[in-house]
N, C-alpha and C positions, 0 to 999 in steps of 0.2 A: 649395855653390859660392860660397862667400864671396869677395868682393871682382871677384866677377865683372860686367863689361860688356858689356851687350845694349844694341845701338842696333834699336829697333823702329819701322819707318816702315809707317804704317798709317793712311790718310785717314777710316775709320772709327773717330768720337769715342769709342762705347759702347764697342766689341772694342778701342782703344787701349790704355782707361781698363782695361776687364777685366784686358788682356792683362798689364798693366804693374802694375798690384796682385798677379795669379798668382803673377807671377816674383820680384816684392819679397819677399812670404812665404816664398820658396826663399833670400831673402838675394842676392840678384842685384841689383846695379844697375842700372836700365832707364831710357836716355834716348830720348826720344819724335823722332818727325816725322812731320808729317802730310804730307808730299807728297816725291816725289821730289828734287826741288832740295833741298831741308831739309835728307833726308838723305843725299844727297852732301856740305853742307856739314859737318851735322856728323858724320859720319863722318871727315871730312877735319881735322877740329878734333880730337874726342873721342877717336880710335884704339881703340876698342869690340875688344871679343873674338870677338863674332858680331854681324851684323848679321841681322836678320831683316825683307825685304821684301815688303810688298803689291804684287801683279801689275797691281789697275786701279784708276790715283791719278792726281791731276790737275796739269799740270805736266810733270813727265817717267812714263812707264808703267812698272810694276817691272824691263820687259826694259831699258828705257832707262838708267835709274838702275844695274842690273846693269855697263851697259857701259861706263858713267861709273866706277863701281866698279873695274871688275876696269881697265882701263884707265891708273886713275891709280896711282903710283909710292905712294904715301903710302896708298892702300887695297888695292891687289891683294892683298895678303896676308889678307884677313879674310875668314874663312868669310861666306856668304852663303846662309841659307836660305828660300826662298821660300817667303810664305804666299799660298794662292792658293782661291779655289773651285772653279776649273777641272782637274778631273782627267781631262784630254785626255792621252794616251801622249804626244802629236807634243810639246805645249809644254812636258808636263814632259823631257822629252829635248831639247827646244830651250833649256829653260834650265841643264840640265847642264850641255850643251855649250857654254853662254857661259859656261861657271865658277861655279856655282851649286854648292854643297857638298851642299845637301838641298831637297827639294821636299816641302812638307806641305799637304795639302787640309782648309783650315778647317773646312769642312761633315759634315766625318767626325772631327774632333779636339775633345777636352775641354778645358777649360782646366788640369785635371791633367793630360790626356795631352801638353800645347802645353809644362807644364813639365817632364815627363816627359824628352821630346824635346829640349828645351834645353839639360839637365843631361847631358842626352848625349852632344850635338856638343859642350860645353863640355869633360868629360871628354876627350873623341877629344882636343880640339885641344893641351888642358894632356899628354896623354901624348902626345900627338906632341912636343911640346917637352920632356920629360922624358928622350926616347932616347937614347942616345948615338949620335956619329955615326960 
């Protein structure tokens, strides 16, 4: 997936830093934020191809940041996949339902399976812009 953009907001340093070397070795671009406001801003700056957001960060909480997200004109369009430890039915169906494209539970994922996954919503989103209309 070359020349692809991953905005990764993730208030844990270690899993940041892991997550973001993973994806590089895939040839992915991967811009950081550590906190919700972060990345709202730069999401709103960088135009990323998938975002992928942490649930509990300091500042705004990933639902927050979600609704900031899907909300504003200049992000709504950008996949949104949450990475979360919490595999509750109720919130991952509540974060569907805000507009969340996929919901992945850190505690059950590898860091090949986190790129696994990436390359995947990456693909979805490149063939959905391939179709004709």
């Amino acid at each position: 997936m070359k020349n692809a953009r991953v905005l990764l907001v993730e208030d844990d340093k270690l899993l940041r830093k892991a997550c973001e070397v993973g994806l590089q070795k895939r040839g992915i671009t991967v811009i950081t934020a550590s906190d919700g406001e972060e990345g709202v801003r730069k999401a709103r700056a960088e135009s990323p191809d998938l975002i992928l957001l942490d649930m509990l960060m300091p500042k705004l909480s990933g639902m927050e940041t979600l609704a900031e997200l899907k909300k504003d004109e200049k992000t709504r369009h950008i996949p949104v996949v949450i990475l979360s430890n919490s595999s509750i039915d109720a919130t991952i169906q509540t974060a569907k339902d805000r507009g969340a494209a996929g919901y992945l539970v850190k505690a059950s994922l590898s860091l090949q399976q986190l790129g696994d996954r990436v390359i995947s919503y990456l693909e979805g989103i490149k063939g959905a812009k391939e179709e004709p209309e």
